[in-house]
Residue frames relative to the residue before (quaternion, step in Angstrom):
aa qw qx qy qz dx dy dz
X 1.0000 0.0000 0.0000 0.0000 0.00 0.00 0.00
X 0.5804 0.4209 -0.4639 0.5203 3.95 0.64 -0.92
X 0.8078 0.3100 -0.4390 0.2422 3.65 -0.06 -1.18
X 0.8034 0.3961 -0.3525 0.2709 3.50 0.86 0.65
X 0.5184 0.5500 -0.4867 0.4381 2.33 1.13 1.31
X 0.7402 0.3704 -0.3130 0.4658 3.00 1.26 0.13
X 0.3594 0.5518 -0.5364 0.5279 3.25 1.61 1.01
X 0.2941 0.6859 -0.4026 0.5301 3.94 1.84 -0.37
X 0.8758 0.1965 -0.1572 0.4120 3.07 -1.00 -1.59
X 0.7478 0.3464 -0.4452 0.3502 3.79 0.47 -0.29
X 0.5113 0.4888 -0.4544 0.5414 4.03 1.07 0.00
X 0.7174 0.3584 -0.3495 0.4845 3.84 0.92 -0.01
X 0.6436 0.4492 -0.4002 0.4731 3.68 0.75 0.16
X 0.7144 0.4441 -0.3138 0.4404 3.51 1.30 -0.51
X 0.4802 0.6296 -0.3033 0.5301 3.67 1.75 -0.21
X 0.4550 0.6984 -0.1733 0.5246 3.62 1.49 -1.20
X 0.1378 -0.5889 0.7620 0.2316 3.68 -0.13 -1.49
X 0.3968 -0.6169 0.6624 0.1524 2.82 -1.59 0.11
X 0.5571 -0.7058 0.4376 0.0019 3.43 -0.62 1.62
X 0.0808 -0.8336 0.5157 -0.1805 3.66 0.29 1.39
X 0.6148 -0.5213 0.5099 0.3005 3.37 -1.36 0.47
X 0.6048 0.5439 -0.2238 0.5370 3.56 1.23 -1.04
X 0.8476 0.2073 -0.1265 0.4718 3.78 0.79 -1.05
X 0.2347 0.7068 -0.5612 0.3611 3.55 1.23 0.76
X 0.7580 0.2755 -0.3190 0.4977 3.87 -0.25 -1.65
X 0.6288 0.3848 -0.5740 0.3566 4.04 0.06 0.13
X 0.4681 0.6539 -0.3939 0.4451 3.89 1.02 -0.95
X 0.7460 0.4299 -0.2444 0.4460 3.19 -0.04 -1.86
X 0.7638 0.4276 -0.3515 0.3318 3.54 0.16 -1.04
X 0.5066 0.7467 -0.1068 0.4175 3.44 1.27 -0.26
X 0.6059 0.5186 -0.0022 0.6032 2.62 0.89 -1.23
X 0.6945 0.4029 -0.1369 0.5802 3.83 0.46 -1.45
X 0.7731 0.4581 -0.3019 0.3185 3.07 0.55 -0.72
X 0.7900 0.4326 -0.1676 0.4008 3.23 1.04 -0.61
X 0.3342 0.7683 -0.2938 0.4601 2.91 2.09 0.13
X 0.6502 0.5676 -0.1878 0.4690 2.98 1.24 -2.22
X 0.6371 0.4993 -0.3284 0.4868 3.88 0.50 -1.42
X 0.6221 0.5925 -0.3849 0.3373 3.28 0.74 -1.32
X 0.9006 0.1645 0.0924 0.3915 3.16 -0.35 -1.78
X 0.7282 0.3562 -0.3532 0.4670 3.76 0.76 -0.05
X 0.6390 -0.5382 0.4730 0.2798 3.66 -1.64 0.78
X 0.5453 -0.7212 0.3845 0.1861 3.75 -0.53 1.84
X 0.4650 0.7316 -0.3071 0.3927 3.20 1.69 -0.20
X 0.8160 0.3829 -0.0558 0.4295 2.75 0.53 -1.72
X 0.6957 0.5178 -0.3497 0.3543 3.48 0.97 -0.67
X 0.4674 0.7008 -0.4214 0.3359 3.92 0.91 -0.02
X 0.6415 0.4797 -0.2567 0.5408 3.01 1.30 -2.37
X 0.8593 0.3724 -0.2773 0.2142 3.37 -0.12 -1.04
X 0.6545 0.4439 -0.1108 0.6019 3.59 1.64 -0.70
X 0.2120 -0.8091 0.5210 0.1703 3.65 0.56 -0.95
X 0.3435 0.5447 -0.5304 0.5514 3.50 1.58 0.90
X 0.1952 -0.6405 0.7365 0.0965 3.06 -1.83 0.84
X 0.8621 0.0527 -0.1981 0.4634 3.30 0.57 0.22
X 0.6408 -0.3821 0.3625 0.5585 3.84 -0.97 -0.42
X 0.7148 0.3942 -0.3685 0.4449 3.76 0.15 -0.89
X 0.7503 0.2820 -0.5051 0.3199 3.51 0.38 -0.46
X 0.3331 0.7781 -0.4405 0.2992 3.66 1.04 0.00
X 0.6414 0.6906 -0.0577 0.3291 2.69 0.95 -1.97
X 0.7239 0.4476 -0.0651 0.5209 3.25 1.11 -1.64
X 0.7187 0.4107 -0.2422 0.5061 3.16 0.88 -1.01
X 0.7167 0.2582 -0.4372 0.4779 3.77 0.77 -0.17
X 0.5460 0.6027 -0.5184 0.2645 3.60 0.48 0.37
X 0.6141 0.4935 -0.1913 0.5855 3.38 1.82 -1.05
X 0.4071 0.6621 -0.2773 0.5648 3.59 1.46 0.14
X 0.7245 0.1964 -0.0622 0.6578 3.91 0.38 -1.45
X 0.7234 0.4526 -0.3281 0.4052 3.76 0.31 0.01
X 0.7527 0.3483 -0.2802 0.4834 3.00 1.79 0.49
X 0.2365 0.7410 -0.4141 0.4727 2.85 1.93 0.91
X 0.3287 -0.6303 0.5990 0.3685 3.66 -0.79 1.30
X 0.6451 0.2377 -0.6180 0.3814 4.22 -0.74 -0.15
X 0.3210 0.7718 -0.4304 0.3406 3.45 0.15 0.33
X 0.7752 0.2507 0.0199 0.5795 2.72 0.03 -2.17
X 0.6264 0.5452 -0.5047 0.2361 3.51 0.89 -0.63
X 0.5686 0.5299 -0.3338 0.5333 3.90 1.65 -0.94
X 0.5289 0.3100 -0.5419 0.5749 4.06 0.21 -0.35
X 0.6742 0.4004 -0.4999 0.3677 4.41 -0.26 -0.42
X 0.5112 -0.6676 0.4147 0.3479 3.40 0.89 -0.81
X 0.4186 0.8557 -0.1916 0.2364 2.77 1.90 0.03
X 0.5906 0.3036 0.1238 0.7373 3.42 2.04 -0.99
X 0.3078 -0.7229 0.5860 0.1982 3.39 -1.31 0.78
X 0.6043 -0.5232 0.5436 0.2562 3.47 -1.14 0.14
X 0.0957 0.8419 -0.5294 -0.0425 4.00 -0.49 1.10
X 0.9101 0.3954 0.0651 -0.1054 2.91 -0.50 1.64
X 0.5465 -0.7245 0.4199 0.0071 2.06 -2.30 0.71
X 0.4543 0.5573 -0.2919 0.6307 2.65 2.43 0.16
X 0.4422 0.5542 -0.4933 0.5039 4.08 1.47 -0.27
X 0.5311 0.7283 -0.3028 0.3095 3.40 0.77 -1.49
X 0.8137 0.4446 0.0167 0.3742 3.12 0.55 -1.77
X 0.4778 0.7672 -0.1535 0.3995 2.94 1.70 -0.46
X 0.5852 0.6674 -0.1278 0.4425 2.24 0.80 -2.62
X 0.8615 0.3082 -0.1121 0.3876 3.26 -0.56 -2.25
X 0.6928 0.4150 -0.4674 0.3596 3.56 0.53 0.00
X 0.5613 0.4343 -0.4320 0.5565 3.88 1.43 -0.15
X 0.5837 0.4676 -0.5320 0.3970 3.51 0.66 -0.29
X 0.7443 0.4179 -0.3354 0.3986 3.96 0.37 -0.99
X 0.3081 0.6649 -0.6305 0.2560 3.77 1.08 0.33
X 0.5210 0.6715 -0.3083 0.4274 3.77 1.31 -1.30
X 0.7534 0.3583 -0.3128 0.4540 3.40 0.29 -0.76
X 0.5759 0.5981 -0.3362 0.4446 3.43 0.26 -0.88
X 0.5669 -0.6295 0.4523 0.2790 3.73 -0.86 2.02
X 0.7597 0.4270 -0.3479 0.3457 3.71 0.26 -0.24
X 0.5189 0.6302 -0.3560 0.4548 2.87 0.96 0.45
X 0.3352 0.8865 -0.2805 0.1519 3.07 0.68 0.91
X 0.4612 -0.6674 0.2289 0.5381 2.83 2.33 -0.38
X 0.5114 0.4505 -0.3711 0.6307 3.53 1.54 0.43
X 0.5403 0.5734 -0.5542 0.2687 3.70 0.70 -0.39
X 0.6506 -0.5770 0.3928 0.2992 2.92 -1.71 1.06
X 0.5491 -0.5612 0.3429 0.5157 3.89 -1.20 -0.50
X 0.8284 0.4097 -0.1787 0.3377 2.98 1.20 -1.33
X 0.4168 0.6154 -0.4096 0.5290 3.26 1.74 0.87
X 0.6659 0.3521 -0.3982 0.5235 3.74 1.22 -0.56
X 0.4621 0.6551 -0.4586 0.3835 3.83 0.69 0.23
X 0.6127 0.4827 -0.1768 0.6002 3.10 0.95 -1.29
X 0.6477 0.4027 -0.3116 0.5668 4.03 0.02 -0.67
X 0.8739 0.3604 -0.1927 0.2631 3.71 0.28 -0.49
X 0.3593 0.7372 -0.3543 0.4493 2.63 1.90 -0.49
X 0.4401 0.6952 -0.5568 0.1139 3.71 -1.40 0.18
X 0.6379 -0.6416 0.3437 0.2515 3.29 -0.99 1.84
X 0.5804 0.4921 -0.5277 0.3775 3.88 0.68 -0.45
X 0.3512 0.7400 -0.4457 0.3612 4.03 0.96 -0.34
X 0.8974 0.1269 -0.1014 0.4103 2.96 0.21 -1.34
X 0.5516 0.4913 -0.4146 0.5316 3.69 0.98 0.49
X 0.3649 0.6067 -0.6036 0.3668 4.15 0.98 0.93
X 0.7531 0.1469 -0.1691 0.6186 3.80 0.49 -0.25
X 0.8662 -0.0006 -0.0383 0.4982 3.01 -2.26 0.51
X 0.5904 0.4902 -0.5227 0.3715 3.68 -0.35 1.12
């Protein structure tokens, strides 16, 4: 039984990718992005965001976090990549979805708040 489960967890980590300093700001933007579609009223997200849709979100927050100097400071080499704090990120925009307000009526500046979370900003130079 253990070795199958951990023939499990390793046919799921290789299905998964492997999370990269390089493939964080697409993840992340993802992630956020479908949250937004997910859980907030199509109204509101245009005025406040100026995405009409999920892909252009997508795009636009990737060129967004790729223009963050701790960014550029890891493409310089300047800073390491953390992560386990991307990690943490990740799953905490991912569980905006779960979370009863999500219902597609949620407000914007209520999914800001819900998404918000300090491991964000400790993925570079931290």
């Amino acid at each position: 039984m253990r070795v199958q489960l951990s023939l499990v967890a390793c046919v799921a980590l290789f299905l998964a990718g492997c999370l990269t300093g390089n493939s964080y700001p697409g993840e992340r933007a993802r992630i956020y992005c479908d949250a937004l579609f997910s859980c907030v009223d199509e109204d509101e997200i245009e005025p406040w965001t100026g995405y009409d849709d999920r892909n252009e979100c997508v795009d636009e927050e990737i060129d967004v976090f790729e223009d963050r100097s701790d960014y550029q400071s890891f493409l310089d080499g300047d800073c390491p990549f953390n992560s386990d704090e991307a990690d943490r990120c990740l799953a905490e925009a991912s569980d905006v979805r779960q979370d009863s307000d999500c219902d597609g009526n949620m407000s914007f500046l209520l999914f800001l708040v819900d998404i918000a979370d300090e491991d964000c900003d400790e993925v570079y130079c931290n």
